[in-house]
N, C-alpha and C positions, 0 to 999 in steps of 0.2 A: 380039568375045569378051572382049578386053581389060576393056571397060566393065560388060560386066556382071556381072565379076570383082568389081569398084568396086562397083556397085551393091549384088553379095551382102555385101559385108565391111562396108559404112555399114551395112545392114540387119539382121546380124550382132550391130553396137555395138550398136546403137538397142534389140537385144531383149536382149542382157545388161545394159543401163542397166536397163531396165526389172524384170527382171529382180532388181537389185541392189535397186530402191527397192521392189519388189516384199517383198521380207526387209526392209527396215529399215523397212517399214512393217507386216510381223507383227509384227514384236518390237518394236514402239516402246514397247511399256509396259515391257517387261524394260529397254529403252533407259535410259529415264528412269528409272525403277525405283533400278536400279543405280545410276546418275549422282547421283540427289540422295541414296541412303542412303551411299556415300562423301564425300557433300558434306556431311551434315550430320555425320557423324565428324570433318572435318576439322575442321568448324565448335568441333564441341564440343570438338575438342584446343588450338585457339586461345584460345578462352575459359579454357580449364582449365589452360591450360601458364603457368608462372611468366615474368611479364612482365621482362624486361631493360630498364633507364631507363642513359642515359647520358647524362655527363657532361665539359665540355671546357674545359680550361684552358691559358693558354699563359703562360709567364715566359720574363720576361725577365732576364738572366746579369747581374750588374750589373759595372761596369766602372770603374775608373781609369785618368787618363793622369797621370806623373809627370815629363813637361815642359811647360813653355808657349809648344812648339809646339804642340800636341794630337796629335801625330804618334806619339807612343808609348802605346797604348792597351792594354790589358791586364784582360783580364777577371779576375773573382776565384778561379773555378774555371773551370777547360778544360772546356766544354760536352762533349767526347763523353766525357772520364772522369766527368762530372757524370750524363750518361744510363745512363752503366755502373751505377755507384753506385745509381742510383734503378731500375735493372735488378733489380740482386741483390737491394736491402733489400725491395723493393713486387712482383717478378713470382717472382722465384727463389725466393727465400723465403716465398713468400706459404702461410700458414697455410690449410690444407680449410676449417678453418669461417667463413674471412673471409666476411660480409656485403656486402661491396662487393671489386670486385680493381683492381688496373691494368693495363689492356689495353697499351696502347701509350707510346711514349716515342721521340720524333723529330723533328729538327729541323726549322720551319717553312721550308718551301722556299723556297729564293734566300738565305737567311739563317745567318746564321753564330754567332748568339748568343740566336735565341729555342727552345723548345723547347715543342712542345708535348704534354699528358698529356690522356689518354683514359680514364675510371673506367667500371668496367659496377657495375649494382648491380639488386638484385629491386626498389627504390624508389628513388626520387629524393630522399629525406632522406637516407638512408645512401651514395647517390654521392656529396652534395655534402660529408658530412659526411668521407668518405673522402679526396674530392680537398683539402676546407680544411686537413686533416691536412697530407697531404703538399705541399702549398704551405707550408703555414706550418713545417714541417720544416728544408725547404730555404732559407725566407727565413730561419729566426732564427739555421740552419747560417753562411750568407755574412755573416749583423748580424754574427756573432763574429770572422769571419776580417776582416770593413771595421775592424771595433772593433782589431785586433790589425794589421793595416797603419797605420790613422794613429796608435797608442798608438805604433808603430814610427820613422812620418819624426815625430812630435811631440816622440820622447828625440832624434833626430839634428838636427832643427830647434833644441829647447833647448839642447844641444850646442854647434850652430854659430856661435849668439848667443852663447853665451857667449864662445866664441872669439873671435869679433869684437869685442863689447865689451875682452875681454884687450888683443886686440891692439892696436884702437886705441886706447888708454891704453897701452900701451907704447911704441908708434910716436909717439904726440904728444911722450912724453918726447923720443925718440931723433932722430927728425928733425926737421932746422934747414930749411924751404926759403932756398937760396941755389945759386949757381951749382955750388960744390966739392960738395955731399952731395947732387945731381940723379937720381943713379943712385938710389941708399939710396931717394929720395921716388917714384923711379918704381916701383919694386918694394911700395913700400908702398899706393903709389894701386894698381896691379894687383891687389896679394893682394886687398885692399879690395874690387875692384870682383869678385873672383871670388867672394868671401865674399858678397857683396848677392845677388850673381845667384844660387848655390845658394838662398840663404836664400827668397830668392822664388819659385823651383823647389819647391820644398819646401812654402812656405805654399800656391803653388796646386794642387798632387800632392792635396792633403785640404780641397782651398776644397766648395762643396757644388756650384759648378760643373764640376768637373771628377770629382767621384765620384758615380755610379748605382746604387744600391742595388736589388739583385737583388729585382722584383715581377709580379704577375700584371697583364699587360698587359690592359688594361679589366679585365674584372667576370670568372667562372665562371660557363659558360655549361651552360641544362639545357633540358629541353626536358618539359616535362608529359605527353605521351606518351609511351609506350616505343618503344624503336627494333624490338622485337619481343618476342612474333611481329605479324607484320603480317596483322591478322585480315581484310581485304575481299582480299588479295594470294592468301591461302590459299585462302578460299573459292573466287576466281577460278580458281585453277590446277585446283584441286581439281574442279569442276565440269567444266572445260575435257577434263582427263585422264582423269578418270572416262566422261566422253562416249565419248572417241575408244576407250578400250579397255571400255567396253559395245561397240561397234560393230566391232570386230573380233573381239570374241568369237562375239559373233552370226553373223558372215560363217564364222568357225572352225568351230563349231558345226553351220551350214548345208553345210558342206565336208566334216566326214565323215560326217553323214546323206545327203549324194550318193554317197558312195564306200560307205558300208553297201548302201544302195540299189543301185549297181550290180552289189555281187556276189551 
């Protein structure tokens, strides 16, 4: 009894499969039909929709160190009030009719002083022309604040020379080496030897070794296609979705001309 329970319910499937390809084989022309007049809609909004070109650029913060140890390093502007800043003037503020915008601004990951910028633009002239902008913003921003640090240890540098010079010419006068004025010489060899060492502090604080002026690391980078729309990605979807819902329509369709029928 059991089995041939089995037998009817396989027998069952086998005639609602059939069944089922039975209907997707009346309606295969409505099927495709459907299917490719969605797909060529999408088609035609792909082509017709204004293309997006983007472009990527990353700088780098430029830095000084003002001992030689290299151990105190110090960038020119703090990278994340630097990001802020290029927030409000380029995303916050950005003008409706800008031709090109800036998407993005954030730091290249693991890294603590590069930052990289994202432009979107309808073309690829006006992204790059968008992104050269604001790079060159920022680089000629930091030229003035580099220009206005070493113009800064250059008057304490001239400064310190001068002092030094003063002093020893004052000190040659004053001190006798001999055993009695040993103290007086040792205080003068010190001041001396304090004076040298700022002064060489100083000169390599602004040597071109030890200062990095704020640049776009390689080149600005673009890409000749646009990032979208993505016209074979469209069509595929398109095609894909249009399919599955022809095909439940049809099944919908077939479901209440059964249920009309039965009453």
């Amino acid at each position: 009894m059991e089995n041939t329970n089995i037998v009817r319910m396989q027998q069952e499937d086998e005639i609602d499969l059939k069944e089922l390809f039975k209907v997707l084989s009346k309606r295969k022309i409505f099927i495709f039909t459907f299917a490719i007049i969605v797909t060529i809609f999408a088609a035609a909004y792909s082509f017709i929709a204004k293309p997006t070109y983007e472009v990527k650029a990353v700088i780098e913060v430029g830095s000084y160190t003002n001992t030689n140890t290299n151990t105190n390093t110090n960038t020119i502007e703090n990278p994340q009030n630097l990001m802020k800043k290029i927030e409000i003037s380029h995303i916050d503020n950005l003008q409706k009719e800008s031709l090109a915008s800036l998407q993005t601004v954030a730091l290249v990951k693991n890294t603590t002083n590069l930052i990289e910028l994202v432009v979107h633009s309808s073309s690829n002239e006006k992204a790059l022309a968008e992104m050269t902008k604001i790079t060159e913003e920022i680089i000629n921003d930091h030229k003035v604040k580099t220009d206005n640090y070493i113009a800064t240890v250059q008057t304490k540098l001239d400064n310190l020379l001068a002092q030094k010079k003063q002093y020893e010419t004052n000190g040659a006068k004053e001190v006798k080496v001999s055993v009695e004025n040993f103290p007086s010489f040792s205080r003068y060899g010190t001041t001396m030897l304090d004076m040298t060492n700022q002064i060489e502090d100083l000169k390599l604080s602004i040597s071109k070794n030890n200062l990095i002026n704020t640049h776009v690391v390689g080149k600005i980078t673009s890409n000749q296609d646009p990032i979208k729309p993505k016209k074979s990605l469209i069509v595929v979807v398109s095609f894909v979705t249009s399919l599955i819902l022809a095909i439940f329509l049809v099944f919908f369709l077939e479901f209440l001309k059964g249920n009309k029928n039965d009453e």
